[in-house]
C-alpha positions in Angstrom: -32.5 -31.6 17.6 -31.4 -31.0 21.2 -31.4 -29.4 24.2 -28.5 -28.0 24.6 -27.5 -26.7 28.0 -24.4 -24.3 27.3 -24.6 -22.7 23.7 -20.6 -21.7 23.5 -17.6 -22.6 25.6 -14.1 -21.4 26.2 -11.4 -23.5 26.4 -8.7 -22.4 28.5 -5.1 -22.3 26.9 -1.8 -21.4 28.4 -1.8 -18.3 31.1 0.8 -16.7 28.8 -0.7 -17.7 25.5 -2.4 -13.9 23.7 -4.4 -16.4 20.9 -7.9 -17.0 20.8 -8.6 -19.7 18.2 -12.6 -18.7 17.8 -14.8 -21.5 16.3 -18.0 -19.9 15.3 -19.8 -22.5 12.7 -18.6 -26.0 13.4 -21.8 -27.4 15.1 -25.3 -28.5 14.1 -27.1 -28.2 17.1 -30.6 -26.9 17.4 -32.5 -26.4 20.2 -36.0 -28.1 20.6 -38.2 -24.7 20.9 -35.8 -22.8 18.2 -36.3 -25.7 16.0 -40.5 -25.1 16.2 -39.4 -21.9 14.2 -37.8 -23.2 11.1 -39.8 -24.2 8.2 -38.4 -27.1 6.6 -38.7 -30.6 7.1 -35.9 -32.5 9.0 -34.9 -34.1 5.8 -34.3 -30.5 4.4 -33.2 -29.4 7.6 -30.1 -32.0 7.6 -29.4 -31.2 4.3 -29.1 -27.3 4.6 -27.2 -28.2 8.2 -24.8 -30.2 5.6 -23.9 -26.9 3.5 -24.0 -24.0 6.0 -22.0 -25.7 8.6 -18.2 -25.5 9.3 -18.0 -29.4 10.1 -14.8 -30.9 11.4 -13.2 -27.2 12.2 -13.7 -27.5 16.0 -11.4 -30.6 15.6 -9.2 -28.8 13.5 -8.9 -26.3 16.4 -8.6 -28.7 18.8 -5.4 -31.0 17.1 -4.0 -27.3 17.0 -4.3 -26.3 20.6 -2.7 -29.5 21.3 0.2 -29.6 19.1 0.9 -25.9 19.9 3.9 -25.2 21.7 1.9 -22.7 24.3 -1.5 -23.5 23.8 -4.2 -21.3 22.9 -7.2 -20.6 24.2 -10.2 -21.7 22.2 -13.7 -20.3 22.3 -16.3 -22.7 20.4 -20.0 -22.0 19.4 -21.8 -25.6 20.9 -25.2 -24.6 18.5 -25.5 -24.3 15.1 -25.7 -20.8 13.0 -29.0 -21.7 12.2 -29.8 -20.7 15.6 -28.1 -17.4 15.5 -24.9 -16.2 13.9 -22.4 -15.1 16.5 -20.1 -12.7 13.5 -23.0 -11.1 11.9 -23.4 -7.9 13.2 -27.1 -7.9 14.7 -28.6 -4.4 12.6 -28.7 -3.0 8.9 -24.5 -2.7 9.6 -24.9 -6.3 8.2 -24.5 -6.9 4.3 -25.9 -10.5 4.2 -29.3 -9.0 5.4 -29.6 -8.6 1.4 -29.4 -12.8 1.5 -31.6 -13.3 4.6 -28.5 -13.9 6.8 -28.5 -11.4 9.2 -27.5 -12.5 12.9 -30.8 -14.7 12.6 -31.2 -15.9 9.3 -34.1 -16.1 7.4 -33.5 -18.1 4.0 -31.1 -21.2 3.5 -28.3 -21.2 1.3 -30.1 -21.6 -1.5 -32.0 -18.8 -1.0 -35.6 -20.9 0.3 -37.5 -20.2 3.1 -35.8 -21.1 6.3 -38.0 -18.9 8.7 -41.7 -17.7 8.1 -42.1 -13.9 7.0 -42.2 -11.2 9.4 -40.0 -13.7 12.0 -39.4 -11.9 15.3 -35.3 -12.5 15.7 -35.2 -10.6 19.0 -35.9 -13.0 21.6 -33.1 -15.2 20.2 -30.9 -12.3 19.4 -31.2 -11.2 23.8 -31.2 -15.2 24.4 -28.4 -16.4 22.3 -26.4 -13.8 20.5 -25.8 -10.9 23.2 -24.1 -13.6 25.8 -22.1 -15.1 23.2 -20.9 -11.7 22.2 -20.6 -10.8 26.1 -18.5 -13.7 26.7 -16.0 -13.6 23.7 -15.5 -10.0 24.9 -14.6 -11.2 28.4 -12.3 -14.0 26.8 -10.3 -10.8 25.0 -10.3 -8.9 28.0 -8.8 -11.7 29.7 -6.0 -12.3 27.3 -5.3 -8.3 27.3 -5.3 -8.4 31.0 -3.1 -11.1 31.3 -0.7 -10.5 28.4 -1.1 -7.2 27.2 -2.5 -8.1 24.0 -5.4 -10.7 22.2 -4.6 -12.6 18.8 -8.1 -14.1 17.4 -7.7 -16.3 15.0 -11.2 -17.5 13.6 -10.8 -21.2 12.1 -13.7 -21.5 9.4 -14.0 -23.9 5.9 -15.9 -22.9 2.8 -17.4 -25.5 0.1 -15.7 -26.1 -3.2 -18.2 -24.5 -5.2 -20.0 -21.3 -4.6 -23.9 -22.0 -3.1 -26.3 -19.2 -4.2 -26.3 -17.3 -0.6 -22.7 -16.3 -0.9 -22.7 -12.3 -2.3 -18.9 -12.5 -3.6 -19.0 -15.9 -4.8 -17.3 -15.3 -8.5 -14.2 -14.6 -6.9 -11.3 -16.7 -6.4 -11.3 -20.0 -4.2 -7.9 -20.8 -3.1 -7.2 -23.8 -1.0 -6.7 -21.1 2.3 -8.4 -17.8 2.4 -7.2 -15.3 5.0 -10.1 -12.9 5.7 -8.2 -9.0 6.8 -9.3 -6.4 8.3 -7.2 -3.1 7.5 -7.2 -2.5 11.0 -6.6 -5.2 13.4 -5.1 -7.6 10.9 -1.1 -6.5 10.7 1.2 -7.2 7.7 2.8 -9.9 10.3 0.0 -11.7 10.9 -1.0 -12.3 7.1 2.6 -13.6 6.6 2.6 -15.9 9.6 -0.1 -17.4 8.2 1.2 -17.8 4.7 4.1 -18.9 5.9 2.2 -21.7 8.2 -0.6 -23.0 5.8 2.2 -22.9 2.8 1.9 -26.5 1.8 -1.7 -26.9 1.1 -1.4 -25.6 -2.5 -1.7 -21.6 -2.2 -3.2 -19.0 0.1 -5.6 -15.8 -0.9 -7.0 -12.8 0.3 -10.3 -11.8 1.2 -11.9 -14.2 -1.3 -14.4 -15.4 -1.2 -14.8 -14.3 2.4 -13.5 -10.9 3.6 -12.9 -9.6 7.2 -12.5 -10.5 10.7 -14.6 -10.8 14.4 -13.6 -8.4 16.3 -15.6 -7.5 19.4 -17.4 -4.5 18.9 -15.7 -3.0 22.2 -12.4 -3.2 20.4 -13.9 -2.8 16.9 -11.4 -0.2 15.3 -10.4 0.9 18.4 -8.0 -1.5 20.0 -4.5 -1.8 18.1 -3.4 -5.1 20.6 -6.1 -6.6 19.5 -5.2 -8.3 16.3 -7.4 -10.7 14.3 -7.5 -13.1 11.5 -9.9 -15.4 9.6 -8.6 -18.6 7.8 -10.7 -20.3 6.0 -9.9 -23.8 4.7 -11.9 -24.6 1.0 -13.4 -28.2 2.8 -12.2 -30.5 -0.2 -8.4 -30.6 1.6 -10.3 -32.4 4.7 -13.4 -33.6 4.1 -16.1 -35.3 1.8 -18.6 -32.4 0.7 -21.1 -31.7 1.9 -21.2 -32.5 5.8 -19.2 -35.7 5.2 -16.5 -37.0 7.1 -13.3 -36.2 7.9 -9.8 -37.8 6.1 -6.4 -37.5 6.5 -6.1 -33.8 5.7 -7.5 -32.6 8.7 -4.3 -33.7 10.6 -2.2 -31.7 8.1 -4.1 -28.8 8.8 -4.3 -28.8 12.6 -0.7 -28.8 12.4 -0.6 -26.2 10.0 -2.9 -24.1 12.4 -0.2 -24.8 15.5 2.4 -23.7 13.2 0.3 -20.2 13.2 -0.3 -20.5 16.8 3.2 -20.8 17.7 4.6 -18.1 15.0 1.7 -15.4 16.7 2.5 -16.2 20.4 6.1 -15.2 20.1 
């Protein structure tokens, strides 16, 4: 566990670059106090940190803001989901209440006790969440400000097999998901990214993950505000669960420039 100073931070890109590349899930830390609140042991505790996290994808978001033509601006969550989830909306809006997953989750991915009933999210909700939100809203402002427009592209992986938490698990699991939202996510944008993670054995929509963060300031409101989710299955980079990285994680980084540099056009 840690103490952890900064819980997010935003990586500046290119002055003329409109692309966020938003890392919500890629890190395991916990903060001492928060970590008082979870129930199981540290053994446990690793092991559901193994499943529920996005590992390697801040890397992945990294190689691409490097090989990227303009770069992009990157905005990466420093603390672990367990702590609180950045893209769940914080109130009943939220389907994965139903799994205990709300903004502050309550149950593990396989649906055991992560925090004791009746758990009091709020403090960590006003002490966590709410900046993180305030900030990423800034970051978008910024880009709209400087650019006229934001591209947020969220970089995300997904296990091979469905884990009992997920609520649309029986779908299809191609090697690239795109998550849409009929709003903010145009025809353009879908194909860019076919076009870009082509070569990693197909793309899908929408399954098993659906959707796109948006800040709610822009949420449905904001046309030049455009978003995306990709989401890389974790067998074309990694050794499941929460192993290490190989070669594919290169590929994709590359593949994720490709997108960067098709979007800032």
């Amino acid at each position: 566990m840690t103490d952890t100073p900064a819980s997010f931070r935003l990586h500046p890109g290119s002055p003329d670059s409109p692309v966020i590349l938003h890392v919500p899930h890629s890190a395991r830390a916990i903060p001492t106090d928060v970590r008082a609140g979870i129930v199981p042991d540290d053994r446990a505790l690793a092991r559901e940190l193994d499943h529920i996290t996005d590992a390697h994808t801040a890397e992945i978001a990294a190689g691409a803001a490097a090989a990227a033509r303009l770069t992009p601006w990157r905005f990466v969550n420093r603390l672990s989901r367990l702590v609180v989830d950045p893209e769940r909306f914080p109130d009943e809006r939220e389907e994965m209440l139903a799994a205990g997953m709300g903004a502050v989750y309550t149950r593990t991915t396989h649906r055991e006790e992560l925090r004791p009933a009746g758990f009091d999210g709020r403090p960590l909700l006003d002490r966590y969440f709410h900046p993180y939100a305030a900030a990423v809203t800034a970051a978008v402002a910024q880009r709209i400000e400087a650019v006229g427009r934001a591209v947020i592209v969220d970089v995300h992986s997904y296990p091979t097999k469905a884990l009992p938490y997920e609520l649309h698990g029986d779908g299809p699991r191609p090697p690239i998901c795109l998550g849409t939202d009929p709003f903010h996510t145009p025809a353009a944008l879908v194909e860019a990214a076919q076009q870009a993670f082509g070569g990693f054995g197909g793309t899908g929509l929408d399954s098993p993950f659906a959707g796109t963060y948006v800040p709610l300031r822009y949420y449905g409101k904001a046309a030049n505000v455009s978003a995306l989710m990709v989401e890389i299955r974790r067998d074309l980079y990694m050794a499941e669960p929460g192993g290490p990285a190989g070669p594919g994680l290169g590929a994709l980084a590359d593949a994720l420039a490709d997108l960067v540099d098709r979007v800032s056009a």
